[in-house]
C-alpha positions in Angstrom: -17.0 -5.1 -12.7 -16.2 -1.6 -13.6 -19.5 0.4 -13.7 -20.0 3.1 -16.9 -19.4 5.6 -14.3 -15.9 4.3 -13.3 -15.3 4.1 -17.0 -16.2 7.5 -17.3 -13.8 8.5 -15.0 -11.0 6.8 -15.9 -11.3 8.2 -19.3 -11.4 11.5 -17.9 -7.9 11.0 -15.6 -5.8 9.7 -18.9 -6.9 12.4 -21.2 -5.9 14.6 -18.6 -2.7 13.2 -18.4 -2.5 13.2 -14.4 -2.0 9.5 -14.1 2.0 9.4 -13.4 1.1 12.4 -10.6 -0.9 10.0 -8.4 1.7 7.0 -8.1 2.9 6.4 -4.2 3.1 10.6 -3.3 3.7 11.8 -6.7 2.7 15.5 -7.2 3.7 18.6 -7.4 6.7 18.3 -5.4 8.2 15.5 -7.5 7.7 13.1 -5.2 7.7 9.6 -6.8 9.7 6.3 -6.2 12.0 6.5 -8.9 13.5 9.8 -8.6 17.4 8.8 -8.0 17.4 10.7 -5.0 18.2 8.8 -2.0 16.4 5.7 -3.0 18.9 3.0 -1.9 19.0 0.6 -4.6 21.5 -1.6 -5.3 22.6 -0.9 -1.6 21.6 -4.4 -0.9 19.6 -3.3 2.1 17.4 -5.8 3.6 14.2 -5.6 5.0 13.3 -5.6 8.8 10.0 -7.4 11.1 8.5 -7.8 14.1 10.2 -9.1 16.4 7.6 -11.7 17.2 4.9 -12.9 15.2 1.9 -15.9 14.9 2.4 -18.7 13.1 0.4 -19.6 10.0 -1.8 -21.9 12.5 -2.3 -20.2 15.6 -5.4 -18.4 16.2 -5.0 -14.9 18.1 -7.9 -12.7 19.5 -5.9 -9.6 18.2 -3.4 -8.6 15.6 -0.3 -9.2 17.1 2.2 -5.8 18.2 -1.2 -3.3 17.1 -2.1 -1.6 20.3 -4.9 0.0 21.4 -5.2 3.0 19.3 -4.9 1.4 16.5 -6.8 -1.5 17.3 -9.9 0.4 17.7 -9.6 1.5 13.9 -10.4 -1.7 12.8 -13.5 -1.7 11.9 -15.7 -4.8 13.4 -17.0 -6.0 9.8 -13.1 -6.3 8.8 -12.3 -10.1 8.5 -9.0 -9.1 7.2 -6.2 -7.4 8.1 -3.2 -6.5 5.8 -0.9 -5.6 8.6 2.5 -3.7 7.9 5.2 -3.5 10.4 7.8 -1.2 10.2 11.5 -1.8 11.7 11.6 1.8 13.1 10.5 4.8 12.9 13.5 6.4 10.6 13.6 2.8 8.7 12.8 2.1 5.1 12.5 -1.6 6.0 9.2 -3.5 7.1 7.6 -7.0 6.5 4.0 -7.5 5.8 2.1 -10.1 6.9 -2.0 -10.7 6.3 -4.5 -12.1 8.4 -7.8 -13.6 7.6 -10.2 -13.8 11.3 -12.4 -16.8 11.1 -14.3 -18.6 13.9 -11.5 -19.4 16.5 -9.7 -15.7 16.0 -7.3 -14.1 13.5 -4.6 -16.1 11.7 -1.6 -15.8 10.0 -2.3 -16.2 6.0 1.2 -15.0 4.4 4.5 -12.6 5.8 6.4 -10.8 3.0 9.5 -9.0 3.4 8.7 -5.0 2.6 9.6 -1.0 2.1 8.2 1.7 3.1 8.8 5.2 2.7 12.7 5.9 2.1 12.6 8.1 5.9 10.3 6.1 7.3 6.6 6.6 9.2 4.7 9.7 10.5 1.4 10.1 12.1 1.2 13.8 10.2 1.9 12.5 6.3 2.3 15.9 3.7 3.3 15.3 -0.1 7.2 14.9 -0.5 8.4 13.7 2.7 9.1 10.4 2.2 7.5 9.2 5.2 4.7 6.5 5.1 1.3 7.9 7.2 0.9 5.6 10.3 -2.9 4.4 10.3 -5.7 2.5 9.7 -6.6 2.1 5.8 -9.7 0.5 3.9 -8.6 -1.6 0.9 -11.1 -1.4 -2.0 -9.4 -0.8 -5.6 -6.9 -2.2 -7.2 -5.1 -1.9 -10.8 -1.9 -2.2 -13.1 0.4 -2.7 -15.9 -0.3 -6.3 -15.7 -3.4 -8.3 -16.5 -5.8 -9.0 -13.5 -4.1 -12.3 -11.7 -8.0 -13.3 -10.1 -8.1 -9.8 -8.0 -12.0 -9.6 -5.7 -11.3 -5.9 -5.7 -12.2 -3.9 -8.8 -9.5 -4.2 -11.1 -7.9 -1.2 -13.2 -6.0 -3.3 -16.0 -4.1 -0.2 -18.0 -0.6 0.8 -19.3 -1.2 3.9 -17.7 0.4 2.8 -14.5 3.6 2.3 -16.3 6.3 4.6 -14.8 7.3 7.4 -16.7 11.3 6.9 -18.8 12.9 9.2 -16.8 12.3 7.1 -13.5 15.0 5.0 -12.5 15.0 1.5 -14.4 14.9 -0.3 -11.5 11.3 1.3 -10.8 10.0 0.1 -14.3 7.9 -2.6 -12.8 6.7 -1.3 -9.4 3.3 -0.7 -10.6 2.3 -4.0 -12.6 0.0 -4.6 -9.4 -1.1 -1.9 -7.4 -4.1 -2.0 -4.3 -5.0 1.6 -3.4 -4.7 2.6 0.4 -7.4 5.0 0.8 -5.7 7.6 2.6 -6.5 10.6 1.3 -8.6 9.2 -1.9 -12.2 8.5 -3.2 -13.1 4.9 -2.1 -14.5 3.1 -4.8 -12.7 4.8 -7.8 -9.3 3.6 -10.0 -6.1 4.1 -8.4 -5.6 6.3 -11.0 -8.0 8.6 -9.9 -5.9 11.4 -8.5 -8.7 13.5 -6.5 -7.8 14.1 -2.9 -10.1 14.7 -0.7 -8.1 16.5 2.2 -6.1 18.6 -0.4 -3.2 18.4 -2.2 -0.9 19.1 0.8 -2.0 16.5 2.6 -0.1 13.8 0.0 -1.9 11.0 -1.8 -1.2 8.1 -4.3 -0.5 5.8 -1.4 -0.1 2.0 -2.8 0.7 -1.3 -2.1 2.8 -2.3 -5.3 5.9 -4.6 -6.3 9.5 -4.1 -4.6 12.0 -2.4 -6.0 14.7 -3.0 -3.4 14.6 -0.2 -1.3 12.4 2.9 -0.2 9.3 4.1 -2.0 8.1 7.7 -1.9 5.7 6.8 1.0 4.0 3.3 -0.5 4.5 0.3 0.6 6.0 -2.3 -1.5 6.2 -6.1 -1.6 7.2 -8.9 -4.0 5.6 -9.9 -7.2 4.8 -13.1 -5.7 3.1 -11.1 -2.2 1.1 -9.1 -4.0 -0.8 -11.9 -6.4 -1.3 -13.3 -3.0 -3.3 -10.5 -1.6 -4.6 -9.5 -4.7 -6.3 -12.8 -5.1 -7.2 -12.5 -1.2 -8.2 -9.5 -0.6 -12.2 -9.6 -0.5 -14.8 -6.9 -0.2 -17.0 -9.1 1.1 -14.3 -9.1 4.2 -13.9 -5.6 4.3 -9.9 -5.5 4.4 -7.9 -3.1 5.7 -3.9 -2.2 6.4 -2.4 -1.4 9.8 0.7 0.5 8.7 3.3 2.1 11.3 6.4 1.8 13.2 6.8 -0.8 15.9 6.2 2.2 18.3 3.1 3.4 16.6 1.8 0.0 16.3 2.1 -0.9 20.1 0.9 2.6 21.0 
């Protein structure tokens, strides 16, 4: 339930008319998914995986292809684990898959084919370069054009998300669900909320939202269908949180 507070705040964002300046890197730069610019749709490009992974019933001690670097991010209240593996480094193409731990270990709860950024992963994101930052994210808000589908997370239900007309049309749904990766963002607040806490350089805006066919700006994206699924699974009480990189920065 959204507190008076979080009210306030999101009243503050739309008057201001920042909200289409937050959206997967939007800013200053122009970043944003549907700019025309080397966004790959209608290329038919098709989206890459792991080359291993759990099945639905197998119980694993770890997430599977995260090394240890990464591994040690996870914090130990996190019961699950939206993981995001990237085909390579230079690759738009990905395939998410979530786990939920339970008694006997982690297991595989649904695998979605993805995007990510247009160029691919860094470990050193800045606004506009159309890389997805490698890391380990807290998932806490969530929002969009569409009416909540049973989301645990708070839920940001406004038209606001709704890209701008100028955006390519094939971007004119890629915000109807959104869940907030808190890189670079207030936990607790709307997606919409485009404070950043590192600075402005440092990029912002990173989502999980719908697919448009190809590269985002530096979100990651996923079918309608995969993101009611998480929406409706992703629980605070479970403290989720994405693994996001590159096969190498995974395994690293």
């Amino acid at each position: 339930m959204r507190t008076a507070g979080s009210a306030m705040r999101m009243a503050a964002v739309a008057a201001a008319g920042l909200v289409l300046l937050v959206g997967c890197g939007g800013g200053t730069s122009g970043g944003k998914d549907g700019d025309g610019k080397g966004d790959g749709a209608g290329k038919g490009e098709r989206p890459g995986g792991p080359a291993r992974g759990a099945s639905a019933t197998t119980h694993l001690k770890n997430i599977p292809e995260v090394g240890t670097a990464l591994r040690s991010r996870i914090p130990a209240a996190s019961r699950q684990v939206v993981a995001v593996y990237g085909k390579d480094v230079d690759s738009a193409d990905a395939t998410v898959i979530l786990y939920g731990k339970g008694a006997n270990g982690w297991a595989q709860k649904g695998r979605w084919a993805a995007h990510n950024g247009r160029r691919g992963w860094t470990a050193d994101h800045h606004e506009g370069d159309k890389r997805s930052p490698v890391g380990v994210f807290s998932l806490t808000d969530a929002g969009g054009v569409l009416q909540d589908p049973g989301a645990k997370l708070p839920y940001t239900h406004s038209s606001a998300f709704t890209p701008p007309s100028y955006w390519s049309k094939n971007t004119r749904h890629d915000f109807d669900y959104v869940v907030a990766i808190n890189y670079n963002r207030v936990k607790g607040s709307s997606p919409l909320d485009p404070t950043r806490p590192q600075g402005q350089s440092k990029g912002g805006g990173v989502w999980l939202h719908l697919d448009h066919g190809s590269g985002t700006s530096a979100c990651v994206s996923l079918p309608k269908a995969g993101m009611q699924a998480l929406l409706r699974a992703l629980d605070p009480a479970r403290h989720p949180v994405v693994v996001m990189g590159d096969k190498a920065h995974l395994a690293a």
